[in-house]
C-alpha positions, 0 to 999 in steps of 0.5 A: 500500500506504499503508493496510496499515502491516505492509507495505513499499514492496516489498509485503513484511511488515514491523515497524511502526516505533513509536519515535516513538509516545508511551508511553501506559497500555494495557491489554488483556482477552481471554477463552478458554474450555475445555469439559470432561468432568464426570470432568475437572472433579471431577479439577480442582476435587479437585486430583486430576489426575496432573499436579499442579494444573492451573489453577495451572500453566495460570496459570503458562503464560498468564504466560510466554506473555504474556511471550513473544508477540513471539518467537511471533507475527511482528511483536509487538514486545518490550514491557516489560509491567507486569501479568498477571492470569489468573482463572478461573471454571466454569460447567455448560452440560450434565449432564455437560460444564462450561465453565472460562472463563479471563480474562486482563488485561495491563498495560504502559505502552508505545508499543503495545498489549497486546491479543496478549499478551492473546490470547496467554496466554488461548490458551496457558493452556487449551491448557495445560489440554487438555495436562495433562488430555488422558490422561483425555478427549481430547474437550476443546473449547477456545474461543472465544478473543476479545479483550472489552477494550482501552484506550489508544493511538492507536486508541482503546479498544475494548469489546466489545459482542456476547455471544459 
């Protein structure tokens, strides 16, 4: 089992021990994408949504979920982050149906990477989107959810390559 690092000599799944890695910068860069209505975008886009302003409060989530990513997924470690930025941007991919695509990039120096943080706040900021606009249009497509960039630590940076 010497190649699988998540796992222990009983096969078991375990936290990766990372007190002897070095702090290094990373960062990290995910993409998420909400489809919507064209009622729930002129909603949006009019701060007239019931809830109150929805990119402002999806923003808000994508940081706290960006924070919170070791106590959701298994074995995250606490990291002491040191930037989160989400924006976003619409597109109108038909008559009637517009695309919110949502950028996060998150920052820590640390001894590991940020890249479920990442993934994380984009995941949880259009989810927060679907929540706040669900009483208007529950036919929302949230997705895909990708990681584009990283940089720092032991494997190298990444970047991807492919057009999703």
């Amino acid at each position: 089992m010497a190649e699988f690092t998540h796992f222990n000599e009983e096969g078991r799944a375990k936290m990766v021990d990372v007190s002897n890695k070095p702090k290094t910068v990373r960062t990290a860069f995910a993409h998420s994408s909400i489809t919507v209505s064209e009622e729930i975008y002129q909603k949006i886009t009019h701060h007239e949504m019931k809830k109150g302003d929805v990119l402002a409060v999806a923003q808000v989530a994508a940081v706290m979920a960006a924070k919170k990513t070791w106590e959701i997924i298994p074995m995250c470690h606490p990291i002491p982050l040191t930037g989160i930025n989400i924006s976003f941007s619409w597109e109108q991919i038909q008559l009637k149906q517009y695309q919110l695509h949502i950028a996060v990039s998150v920052k820590t120096i640390g001894s590991t990477g940020v890249e479920m943080e990442a993934l994380t706040a984009a995941s949880a900021c259009a989810l927060t989107v679907y929540d706040m606009c669900k009483a208007v249009d529950k036919g929302m497509v949230i997705g895909p959810t990708y990681l584009v960039e990283k940089t720092g630590g032991k494997s190298g940076d990444y970047k991807r390559t492919d057009l999703i």
